[in-house]
DSSP file (Angstrom, degrees, kcal/mol; ACC not computed):
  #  RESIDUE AA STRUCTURE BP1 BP2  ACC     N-H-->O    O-->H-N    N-H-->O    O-->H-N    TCO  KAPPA ALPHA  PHI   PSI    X-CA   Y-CA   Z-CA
    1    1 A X              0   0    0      0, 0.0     2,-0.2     0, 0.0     3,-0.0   0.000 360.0 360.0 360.0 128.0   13.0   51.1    9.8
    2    2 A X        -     0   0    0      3,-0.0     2,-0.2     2,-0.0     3,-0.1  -0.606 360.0-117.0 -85.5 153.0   12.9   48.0    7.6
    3    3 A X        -     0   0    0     -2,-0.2     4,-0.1     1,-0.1    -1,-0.0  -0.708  30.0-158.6 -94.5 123.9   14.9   48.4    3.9
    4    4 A X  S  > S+     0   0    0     -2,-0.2     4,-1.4     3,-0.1     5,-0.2   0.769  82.5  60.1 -54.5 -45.4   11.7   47.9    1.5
    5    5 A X  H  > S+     0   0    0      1,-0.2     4,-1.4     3,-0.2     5,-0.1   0.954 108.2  37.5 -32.5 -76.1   13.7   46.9   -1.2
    6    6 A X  H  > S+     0   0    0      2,-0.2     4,-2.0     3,-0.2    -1,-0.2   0.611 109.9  58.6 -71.5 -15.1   15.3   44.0    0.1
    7    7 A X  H >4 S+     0   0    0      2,-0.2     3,-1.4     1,-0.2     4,-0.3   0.850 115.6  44.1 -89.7 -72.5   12.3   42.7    2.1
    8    8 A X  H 3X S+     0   0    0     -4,-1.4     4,-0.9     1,-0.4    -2,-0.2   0.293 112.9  48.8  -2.4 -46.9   10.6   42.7   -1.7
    9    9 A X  H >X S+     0   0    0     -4,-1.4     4,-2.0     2,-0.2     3,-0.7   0.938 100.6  60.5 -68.1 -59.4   13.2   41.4   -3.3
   10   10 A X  H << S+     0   0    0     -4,-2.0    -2,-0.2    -3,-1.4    -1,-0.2   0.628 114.0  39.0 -45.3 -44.0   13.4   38.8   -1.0
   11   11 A X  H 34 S+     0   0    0     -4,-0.3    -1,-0.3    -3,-0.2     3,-0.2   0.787 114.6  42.8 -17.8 -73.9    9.8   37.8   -2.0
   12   12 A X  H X< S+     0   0    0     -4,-0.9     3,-2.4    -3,-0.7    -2,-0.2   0.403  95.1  72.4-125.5 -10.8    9.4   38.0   -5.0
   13   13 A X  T 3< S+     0   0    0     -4,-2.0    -1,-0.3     1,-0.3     3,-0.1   0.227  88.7  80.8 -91.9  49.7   13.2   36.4   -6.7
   14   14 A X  T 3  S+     0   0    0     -3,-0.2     2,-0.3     1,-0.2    -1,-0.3   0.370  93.0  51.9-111.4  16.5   11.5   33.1   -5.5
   15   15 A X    <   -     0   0    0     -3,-2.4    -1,-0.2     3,-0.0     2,-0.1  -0.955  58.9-165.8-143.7 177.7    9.4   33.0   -8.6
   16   16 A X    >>> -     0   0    0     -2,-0.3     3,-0.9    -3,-0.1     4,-0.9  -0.736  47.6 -74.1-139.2 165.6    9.5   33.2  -11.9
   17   17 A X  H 3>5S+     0   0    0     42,-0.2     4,-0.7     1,-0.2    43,-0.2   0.716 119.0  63.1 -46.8 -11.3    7.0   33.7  -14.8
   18   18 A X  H 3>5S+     0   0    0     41,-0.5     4,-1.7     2,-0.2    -1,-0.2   0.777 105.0  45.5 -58.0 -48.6    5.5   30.4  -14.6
   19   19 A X  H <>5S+     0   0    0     -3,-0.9     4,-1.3     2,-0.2    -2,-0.2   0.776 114.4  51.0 -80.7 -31.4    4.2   31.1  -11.2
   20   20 A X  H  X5S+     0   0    0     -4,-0.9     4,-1.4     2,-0.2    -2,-0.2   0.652 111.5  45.7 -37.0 -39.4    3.0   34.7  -12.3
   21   21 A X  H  X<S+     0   0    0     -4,-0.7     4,-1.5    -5,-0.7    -2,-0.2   0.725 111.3  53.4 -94.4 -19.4    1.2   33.6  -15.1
   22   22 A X  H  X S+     0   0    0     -4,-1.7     4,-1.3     2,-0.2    -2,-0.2   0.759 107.2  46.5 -48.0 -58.5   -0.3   30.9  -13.3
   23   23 A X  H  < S+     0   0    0     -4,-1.3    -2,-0.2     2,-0.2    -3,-0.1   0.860 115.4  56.2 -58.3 -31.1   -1.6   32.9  -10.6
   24   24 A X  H >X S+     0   0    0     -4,-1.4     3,-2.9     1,-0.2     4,-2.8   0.966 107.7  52.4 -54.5 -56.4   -3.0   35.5  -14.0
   25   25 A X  H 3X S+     0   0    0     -4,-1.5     4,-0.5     1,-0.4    -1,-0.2   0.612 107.1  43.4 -99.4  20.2   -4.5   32.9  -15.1
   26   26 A X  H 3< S+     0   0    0     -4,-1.3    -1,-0.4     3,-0.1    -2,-0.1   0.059 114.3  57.2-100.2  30.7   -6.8   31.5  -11.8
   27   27 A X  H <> S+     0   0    0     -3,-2.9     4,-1.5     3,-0.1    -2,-0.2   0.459 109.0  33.4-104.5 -27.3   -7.5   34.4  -11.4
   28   28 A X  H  X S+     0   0    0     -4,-2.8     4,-4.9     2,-0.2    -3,-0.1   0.728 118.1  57.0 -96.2 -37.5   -9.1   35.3  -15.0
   29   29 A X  H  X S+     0   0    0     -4,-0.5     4,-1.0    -5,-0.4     5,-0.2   0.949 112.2  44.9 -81.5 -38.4  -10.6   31.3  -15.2
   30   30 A X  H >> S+     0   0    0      2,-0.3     4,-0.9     1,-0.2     3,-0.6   0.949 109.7  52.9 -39.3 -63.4  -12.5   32.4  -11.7
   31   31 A X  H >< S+     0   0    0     -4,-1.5     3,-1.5     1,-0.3    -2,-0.2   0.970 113.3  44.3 -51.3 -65.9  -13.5   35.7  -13.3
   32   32 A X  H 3<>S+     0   0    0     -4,-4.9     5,-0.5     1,-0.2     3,-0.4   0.518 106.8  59.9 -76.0  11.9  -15.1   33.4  -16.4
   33   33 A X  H <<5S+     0   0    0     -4,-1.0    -1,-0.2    -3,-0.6    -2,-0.2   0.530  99.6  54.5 -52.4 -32.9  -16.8   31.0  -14.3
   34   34 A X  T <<5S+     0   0    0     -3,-1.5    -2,-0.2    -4,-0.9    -3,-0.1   0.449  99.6  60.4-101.9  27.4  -18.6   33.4  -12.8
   35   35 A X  T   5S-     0   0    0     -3,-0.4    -1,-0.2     2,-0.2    -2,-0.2   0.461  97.7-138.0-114.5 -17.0  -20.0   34.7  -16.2
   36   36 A X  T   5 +     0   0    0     -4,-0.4     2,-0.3     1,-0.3    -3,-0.2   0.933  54.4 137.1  79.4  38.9  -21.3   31.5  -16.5
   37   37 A X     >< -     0   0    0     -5,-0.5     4,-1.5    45,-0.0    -1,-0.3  -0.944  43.7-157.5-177.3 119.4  -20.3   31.2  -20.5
   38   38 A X  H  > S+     0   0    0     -2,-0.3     4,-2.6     2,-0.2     5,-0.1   0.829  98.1  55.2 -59.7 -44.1  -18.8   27.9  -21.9
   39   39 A X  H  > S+     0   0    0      2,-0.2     4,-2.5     1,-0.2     3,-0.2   0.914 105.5  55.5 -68.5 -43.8  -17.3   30.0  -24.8
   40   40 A X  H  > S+     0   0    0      1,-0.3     4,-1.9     2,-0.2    -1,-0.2   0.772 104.9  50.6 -35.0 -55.4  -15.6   32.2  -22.3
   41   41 A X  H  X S+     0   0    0     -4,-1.5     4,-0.6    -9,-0.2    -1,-0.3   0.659 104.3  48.8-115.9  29.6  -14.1   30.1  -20.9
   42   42 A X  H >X>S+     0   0    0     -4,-2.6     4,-4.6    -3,-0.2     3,-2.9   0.952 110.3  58.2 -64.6 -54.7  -12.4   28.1  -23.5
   43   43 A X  H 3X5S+     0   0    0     -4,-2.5     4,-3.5     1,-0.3     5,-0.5   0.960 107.2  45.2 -46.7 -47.9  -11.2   31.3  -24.9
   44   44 A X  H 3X5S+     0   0    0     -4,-1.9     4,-1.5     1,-0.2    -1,-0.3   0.924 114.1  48.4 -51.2 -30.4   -9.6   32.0  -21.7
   45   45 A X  H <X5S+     0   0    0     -3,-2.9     4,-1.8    -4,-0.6    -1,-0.2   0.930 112.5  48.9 -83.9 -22.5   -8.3   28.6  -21.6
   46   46 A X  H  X5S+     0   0    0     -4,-4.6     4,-0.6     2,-0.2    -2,-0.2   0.897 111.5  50.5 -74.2 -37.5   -6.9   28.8  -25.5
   47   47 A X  H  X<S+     0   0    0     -4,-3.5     4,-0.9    -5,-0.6     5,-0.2   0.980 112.9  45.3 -69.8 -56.3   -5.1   32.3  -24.8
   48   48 A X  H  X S+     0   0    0     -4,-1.5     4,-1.2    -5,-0.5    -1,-0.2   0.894 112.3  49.1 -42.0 -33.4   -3.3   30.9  -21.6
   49   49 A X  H  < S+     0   0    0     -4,-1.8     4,-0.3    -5,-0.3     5,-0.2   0.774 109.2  54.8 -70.6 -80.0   -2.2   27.8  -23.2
   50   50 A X  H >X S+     0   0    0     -4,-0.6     3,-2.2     2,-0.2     4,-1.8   0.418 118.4  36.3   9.0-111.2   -0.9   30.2  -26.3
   51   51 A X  H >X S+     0   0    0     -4,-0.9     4,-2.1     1,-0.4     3,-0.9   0.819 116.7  50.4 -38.9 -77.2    1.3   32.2  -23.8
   52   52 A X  H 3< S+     0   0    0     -4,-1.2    -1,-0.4    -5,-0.2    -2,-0.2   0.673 115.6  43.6 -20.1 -48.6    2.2   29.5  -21.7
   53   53 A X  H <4 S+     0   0    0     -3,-2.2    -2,-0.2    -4,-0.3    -1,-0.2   0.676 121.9  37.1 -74.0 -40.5    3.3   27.4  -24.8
   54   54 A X  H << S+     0   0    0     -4,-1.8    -3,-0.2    -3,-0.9    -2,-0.2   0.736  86.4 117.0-114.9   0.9    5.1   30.0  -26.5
   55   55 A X  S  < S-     0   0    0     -4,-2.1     5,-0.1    -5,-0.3     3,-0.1  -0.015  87.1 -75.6 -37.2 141.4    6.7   32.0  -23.5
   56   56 A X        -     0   0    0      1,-0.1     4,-0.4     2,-0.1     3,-0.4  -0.195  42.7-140.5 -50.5 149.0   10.5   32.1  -23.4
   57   57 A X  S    S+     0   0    0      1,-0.3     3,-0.5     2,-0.2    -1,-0.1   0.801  98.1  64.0 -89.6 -23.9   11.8   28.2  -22.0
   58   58 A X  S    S+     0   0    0      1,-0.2    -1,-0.3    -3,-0.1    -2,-0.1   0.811  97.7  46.2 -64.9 -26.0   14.3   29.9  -20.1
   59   59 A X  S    S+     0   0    0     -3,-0.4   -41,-0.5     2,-0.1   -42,-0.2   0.583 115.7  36.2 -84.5 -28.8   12.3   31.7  -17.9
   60   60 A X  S    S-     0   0    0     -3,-0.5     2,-0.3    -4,-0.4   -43,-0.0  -0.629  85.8-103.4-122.7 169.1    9.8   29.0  -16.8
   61   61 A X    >>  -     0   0    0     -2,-0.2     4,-1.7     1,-0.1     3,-1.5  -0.574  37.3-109.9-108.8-172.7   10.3   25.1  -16.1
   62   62 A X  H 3> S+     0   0    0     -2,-0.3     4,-1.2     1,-0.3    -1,-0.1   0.542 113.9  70.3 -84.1   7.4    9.0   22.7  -18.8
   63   63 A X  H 34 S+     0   0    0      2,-0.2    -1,-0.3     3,-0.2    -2,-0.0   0.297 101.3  49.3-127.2  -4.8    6.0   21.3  -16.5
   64   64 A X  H X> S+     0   0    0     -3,-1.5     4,-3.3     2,-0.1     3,-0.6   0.550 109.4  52.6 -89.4 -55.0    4.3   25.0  -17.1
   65   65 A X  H 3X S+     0   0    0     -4,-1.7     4,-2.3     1,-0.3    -2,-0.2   0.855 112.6  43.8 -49.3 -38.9    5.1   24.5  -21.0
   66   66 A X  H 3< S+     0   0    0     -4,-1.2    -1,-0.3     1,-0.2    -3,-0.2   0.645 110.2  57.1 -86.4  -4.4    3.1   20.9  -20.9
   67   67 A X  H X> S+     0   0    0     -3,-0.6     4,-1.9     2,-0.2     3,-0.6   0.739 108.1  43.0 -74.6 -48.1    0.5   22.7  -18.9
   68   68 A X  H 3X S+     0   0    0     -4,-3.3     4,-4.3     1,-0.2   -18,-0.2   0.972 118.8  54.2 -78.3 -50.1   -0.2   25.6  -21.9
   69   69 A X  H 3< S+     0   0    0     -4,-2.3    -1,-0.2     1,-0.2    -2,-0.2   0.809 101.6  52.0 -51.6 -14.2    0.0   22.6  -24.0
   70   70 A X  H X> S+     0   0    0     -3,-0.6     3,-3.6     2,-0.2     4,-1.3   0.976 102.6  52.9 -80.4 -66.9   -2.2   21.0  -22.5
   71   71 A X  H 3X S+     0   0    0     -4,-1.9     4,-3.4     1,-0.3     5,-0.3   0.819 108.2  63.7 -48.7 -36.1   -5.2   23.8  -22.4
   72   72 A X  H 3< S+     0   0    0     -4,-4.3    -1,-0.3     1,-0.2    -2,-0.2   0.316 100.7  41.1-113.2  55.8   -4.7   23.9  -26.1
   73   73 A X  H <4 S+     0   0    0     -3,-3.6    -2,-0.2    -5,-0.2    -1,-0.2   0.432 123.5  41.0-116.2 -15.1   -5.5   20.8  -26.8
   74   74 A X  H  X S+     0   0    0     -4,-1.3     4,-2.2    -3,-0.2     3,-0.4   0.805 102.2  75.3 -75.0 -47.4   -8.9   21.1  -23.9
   75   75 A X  H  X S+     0   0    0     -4,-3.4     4,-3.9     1,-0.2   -29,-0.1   0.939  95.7  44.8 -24.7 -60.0   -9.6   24.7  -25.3
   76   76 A X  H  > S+     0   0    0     -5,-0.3     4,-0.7     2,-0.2    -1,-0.2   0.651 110.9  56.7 -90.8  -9.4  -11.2   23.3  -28.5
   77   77 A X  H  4 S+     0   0    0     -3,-0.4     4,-0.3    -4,-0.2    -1,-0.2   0.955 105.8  44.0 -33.4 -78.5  -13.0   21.0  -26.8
   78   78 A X  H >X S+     0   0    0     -4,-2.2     4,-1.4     2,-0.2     3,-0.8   0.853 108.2  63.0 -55.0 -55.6  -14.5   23.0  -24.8
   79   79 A X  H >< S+     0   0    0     -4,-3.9     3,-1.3     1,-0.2    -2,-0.1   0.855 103.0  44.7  -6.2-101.4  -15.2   25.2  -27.6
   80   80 A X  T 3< S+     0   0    0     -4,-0.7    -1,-0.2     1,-0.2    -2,-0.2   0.289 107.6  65.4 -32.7 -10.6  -17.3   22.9  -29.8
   81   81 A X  T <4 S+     0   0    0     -3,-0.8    -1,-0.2    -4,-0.3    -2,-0.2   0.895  78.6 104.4 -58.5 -63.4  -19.2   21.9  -26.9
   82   82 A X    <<        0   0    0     -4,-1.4    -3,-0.0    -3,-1.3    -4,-0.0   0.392 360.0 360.0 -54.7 164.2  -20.7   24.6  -26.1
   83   83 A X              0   0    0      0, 0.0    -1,-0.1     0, 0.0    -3,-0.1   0.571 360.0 360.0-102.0 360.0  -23.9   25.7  -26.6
């Protein structure tokens, strides 16, 4: 019988919230793509950068942090584009 714990653990302590919240959030920008809405997804892209940006530094590497920055400065782009 294999120990679940440890094969789980084993998994999962090679990430860290960066890599969770990354996977959250291609999975949610997928989800508005297929709604077909500009506005959708900027909002989606302005709440991930917001969390990204203001998630703890310790927890994540800085190259996640210029990534959230990044969506909110593209967020409001996208915004005012839309139609």
């Amino acid at each position: 019988m294999i120990p679940l714990q440890s094969l789980i653990d084993g998994f999962l302590l090679d990430y860290h919230l960066g890599h969770i919240l990354l996977v959250a959030f291609a999975v949610t920008t997928v989800g508005a793509l297929l709604l077909k809405s500009q506005r959708v997804l900027a909002a989606n892209l302005a709440l991930f950068g917001l969390i990204f940006a203001v998630a703890p530094f310790t927890t994540m590497s800085a190259p996640f942090i210029f990534f959230g920055l990044a969506l909110l400065v593209i967020a409001p782009l996208l915004w005012t584009t839309a139609r």
